[in-house]
PyMOL CGO cylinders between C-alpha atoms (Angstrom):
from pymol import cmd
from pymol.cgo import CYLINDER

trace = [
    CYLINDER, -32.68, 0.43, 34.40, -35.87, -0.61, 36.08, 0.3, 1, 1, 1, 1, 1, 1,
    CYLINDER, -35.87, -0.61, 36.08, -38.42, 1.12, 38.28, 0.3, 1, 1, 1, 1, 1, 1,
    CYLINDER, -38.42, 1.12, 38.28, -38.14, -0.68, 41.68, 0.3, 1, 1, 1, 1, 1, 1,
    CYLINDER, -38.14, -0.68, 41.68, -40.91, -2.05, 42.58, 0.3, 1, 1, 1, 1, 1, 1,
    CYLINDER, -40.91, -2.05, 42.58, -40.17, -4.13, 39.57, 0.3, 1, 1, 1, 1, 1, 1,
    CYLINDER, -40.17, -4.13, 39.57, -37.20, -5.64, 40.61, 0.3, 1, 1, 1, 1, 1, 1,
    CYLINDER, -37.20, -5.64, 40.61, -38.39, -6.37, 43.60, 0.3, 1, 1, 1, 1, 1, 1,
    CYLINDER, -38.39, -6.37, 43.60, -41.30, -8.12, 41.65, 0.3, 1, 1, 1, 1, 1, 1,
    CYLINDER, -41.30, -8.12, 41.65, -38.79, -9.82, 39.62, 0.3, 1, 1, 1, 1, 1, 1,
    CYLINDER, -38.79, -9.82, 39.62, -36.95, -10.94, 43.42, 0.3, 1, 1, 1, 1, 1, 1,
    CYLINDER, -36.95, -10.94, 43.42, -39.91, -11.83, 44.52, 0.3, 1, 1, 1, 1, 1, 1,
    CYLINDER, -39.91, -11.83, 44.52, -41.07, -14.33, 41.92, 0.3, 1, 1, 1, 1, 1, 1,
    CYLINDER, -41.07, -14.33, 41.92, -37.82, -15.72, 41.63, 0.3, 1, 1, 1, 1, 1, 1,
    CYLINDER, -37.82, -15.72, 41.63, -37.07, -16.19, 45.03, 0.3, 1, 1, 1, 1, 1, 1,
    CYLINDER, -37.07, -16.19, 45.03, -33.81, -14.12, 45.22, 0.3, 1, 1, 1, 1, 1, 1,
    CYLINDER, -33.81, -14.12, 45.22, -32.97, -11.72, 47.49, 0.3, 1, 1, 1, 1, 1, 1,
    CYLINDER, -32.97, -11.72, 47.49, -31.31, -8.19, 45.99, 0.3, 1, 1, 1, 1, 1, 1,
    CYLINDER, -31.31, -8.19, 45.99, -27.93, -6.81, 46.36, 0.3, 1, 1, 1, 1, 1, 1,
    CYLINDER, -27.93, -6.81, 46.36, -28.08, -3.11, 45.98, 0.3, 1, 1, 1, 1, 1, 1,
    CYLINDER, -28.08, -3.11, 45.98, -25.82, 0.39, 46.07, 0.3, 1, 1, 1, 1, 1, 1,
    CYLINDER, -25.82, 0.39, 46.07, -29.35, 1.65, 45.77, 0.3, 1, 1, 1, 1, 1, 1,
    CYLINDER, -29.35, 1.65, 45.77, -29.98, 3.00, 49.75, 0.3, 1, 1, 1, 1, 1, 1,
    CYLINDER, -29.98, 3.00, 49.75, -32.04, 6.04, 48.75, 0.3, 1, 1, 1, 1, 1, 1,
    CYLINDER, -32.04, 6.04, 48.75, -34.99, 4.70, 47.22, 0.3, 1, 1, 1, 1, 1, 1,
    CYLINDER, -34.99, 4.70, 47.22, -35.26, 0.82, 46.95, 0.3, 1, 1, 1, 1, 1, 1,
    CYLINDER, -35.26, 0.82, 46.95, -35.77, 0.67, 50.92, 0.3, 1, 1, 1, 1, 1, 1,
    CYLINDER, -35.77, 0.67, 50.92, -39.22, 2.83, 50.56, 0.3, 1, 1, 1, 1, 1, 1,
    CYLINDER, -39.22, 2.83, 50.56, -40.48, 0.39, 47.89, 0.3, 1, 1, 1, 1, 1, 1,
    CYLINDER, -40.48, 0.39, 47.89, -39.44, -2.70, 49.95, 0.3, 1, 1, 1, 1, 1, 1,
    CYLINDER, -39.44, -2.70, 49.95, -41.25, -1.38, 53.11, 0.3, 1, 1, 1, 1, 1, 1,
    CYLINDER, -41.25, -1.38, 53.11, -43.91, -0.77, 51.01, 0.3, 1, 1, 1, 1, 1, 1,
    CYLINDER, -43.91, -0.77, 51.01, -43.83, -4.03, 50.07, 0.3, 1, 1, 1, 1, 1, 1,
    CYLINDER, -43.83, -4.03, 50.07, -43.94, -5.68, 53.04, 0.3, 1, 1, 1, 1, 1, 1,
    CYLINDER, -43.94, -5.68, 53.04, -46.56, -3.24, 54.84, 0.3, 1, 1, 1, 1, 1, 1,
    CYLINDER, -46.56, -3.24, 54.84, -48.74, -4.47, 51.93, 0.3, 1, 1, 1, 1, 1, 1,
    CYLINDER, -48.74, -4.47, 51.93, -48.00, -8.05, 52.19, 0.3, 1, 1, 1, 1, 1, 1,
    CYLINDER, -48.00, -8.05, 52.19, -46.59, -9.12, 49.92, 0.3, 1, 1, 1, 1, 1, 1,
    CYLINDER, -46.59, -9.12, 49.92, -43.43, -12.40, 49.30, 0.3, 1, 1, 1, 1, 1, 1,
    CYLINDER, -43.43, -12.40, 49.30, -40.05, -10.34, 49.38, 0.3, 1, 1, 1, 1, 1, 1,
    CYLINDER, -40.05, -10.34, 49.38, -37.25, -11.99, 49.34, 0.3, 1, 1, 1, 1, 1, 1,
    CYLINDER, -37.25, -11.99, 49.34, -34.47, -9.97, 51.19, 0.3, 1, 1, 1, 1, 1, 1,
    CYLINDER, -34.47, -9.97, 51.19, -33.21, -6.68, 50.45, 0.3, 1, 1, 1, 1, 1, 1,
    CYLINDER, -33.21, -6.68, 50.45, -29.41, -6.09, 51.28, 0.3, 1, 1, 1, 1, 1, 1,
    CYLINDER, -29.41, -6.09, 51.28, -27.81, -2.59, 50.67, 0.3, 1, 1, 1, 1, 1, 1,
    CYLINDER, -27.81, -2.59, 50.67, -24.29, -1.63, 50.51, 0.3, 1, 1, 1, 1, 1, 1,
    CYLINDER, -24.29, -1.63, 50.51, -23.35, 1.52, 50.36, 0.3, 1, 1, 1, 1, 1, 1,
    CYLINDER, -23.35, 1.52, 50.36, -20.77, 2.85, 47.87, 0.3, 1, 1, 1, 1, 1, 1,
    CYLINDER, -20.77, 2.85, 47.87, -18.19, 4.35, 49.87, 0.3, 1, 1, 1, 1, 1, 1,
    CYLINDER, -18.19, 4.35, 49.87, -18.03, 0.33, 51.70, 0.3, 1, 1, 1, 1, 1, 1,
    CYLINDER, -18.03, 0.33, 51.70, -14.41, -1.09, 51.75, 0.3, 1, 1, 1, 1, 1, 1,
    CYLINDER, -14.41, -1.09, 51.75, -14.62, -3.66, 49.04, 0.3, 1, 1, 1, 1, 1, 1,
    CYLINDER, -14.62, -3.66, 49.04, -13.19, -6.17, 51.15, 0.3, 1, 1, 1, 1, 1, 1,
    CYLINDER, -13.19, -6.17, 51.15, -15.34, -5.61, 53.49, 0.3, 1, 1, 1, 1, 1, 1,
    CYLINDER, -15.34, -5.61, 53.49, -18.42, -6.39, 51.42, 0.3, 1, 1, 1, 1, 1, 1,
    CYLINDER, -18.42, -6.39, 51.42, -17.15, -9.05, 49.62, 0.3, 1, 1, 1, 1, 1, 1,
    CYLINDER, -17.15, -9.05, 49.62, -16.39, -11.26, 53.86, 0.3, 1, 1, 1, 1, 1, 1,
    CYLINDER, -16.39, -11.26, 53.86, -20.04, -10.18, 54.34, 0.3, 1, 1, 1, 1, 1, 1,
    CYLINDER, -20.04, -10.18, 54.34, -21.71, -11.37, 51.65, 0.3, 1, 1, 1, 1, 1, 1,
    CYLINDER, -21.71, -11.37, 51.65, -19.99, -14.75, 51.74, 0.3, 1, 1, 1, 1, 1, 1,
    CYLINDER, -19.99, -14.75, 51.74, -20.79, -15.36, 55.43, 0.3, 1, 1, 1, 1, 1, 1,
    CYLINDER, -20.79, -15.36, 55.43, -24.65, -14.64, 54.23, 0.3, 1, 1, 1, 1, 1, 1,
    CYLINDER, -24.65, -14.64, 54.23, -24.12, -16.87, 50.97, 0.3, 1, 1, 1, 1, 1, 1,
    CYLINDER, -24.12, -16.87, 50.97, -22.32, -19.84, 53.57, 0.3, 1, 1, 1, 1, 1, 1,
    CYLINDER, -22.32, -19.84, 53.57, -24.46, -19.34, 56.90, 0.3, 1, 1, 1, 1, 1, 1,
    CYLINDER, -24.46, -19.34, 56.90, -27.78, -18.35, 56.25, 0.3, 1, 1, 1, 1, 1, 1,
    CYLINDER, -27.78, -18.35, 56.25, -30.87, -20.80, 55.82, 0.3, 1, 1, 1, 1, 1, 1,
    CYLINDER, -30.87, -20.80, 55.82, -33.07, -20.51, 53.32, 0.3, 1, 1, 1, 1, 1, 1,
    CYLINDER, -33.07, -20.51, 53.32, -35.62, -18.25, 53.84, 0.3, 1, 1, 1, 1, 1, 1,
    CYLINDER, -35.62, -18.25, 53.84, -33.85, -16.43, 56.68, 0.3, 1, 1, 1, 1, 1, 1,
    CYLINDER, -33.85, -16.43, 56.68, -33.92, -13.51, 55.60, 0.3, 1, 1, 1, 1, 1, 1,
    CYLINDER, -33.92, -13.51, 55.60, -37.19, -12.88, 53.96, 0.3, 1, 1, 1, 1, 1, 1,
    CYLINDER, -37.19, -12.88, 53.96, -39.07, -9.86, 54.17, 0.3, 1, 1, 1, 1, 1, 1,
    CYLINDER, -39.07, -9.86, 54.17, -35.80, -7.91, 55.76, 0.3, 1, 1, 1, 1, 1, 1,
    CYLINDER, -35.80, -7.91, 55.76, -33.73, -4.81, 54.43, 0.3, 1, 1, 1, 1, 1, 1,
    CYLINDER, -33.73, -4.81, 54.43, -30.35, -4.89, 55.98, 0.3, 1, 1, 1, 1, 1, 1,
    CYLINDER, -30.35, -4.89, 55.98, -26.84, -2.63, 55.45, 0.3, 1, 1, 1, 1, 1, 1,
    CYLINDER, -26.84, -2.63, 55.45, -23.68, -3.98, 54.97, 0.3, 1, 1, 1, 1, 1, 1,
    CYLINDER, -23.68, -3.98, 54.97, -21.76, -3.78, 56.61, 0.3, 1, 1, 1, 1, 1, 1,
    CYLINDER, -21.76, -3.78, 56.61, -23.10, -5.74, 59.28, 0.3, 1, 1, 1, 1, 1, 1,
    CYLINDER, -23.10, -5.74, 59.28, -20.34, -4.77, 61.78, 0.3, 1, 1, 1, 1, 1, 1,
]
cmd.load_cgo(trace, "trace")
């Protein structure tokens, strides 16, 4: 029930990147973000209408293969194939 640019506050300063079904108006606020600057963890949005299955393989490859830090500053879509 928060505005976005506070969560992504909130991701920032605790160094976690965000899971969203939000793709309409999260991504503005994290490009915003970035353009201005400032630490974003990523940003990873999965659509609604995304096979559940599907979602759940790509977020445990990202959980078991990415460094830390990786991803920082990105906004990606799942699915990633």
């Amino acid at each position: 029930g928060e505005a976005d640019p506070i969560i992504l506050d909130w991701c920032a300063n605790n160094n976690r990147v965000l899971l969203t079904h939000d793709v309409t108006t999260i991504t503005k606020h994290a490009y915003e973000r970035v353009a201005a600057g400032k630490s974003m963890p990523a940003v990873f949005e999965v659509p609604r209408n995304i096979q559940l299955g599907a979602a759940v393989e790509d977020i445990l490859l990202l959980a078991e293969y990415s460094l830390e830090g990786e991803w920082k500053g990105q906004i990606r879509y799942l699915p990633f194939r």
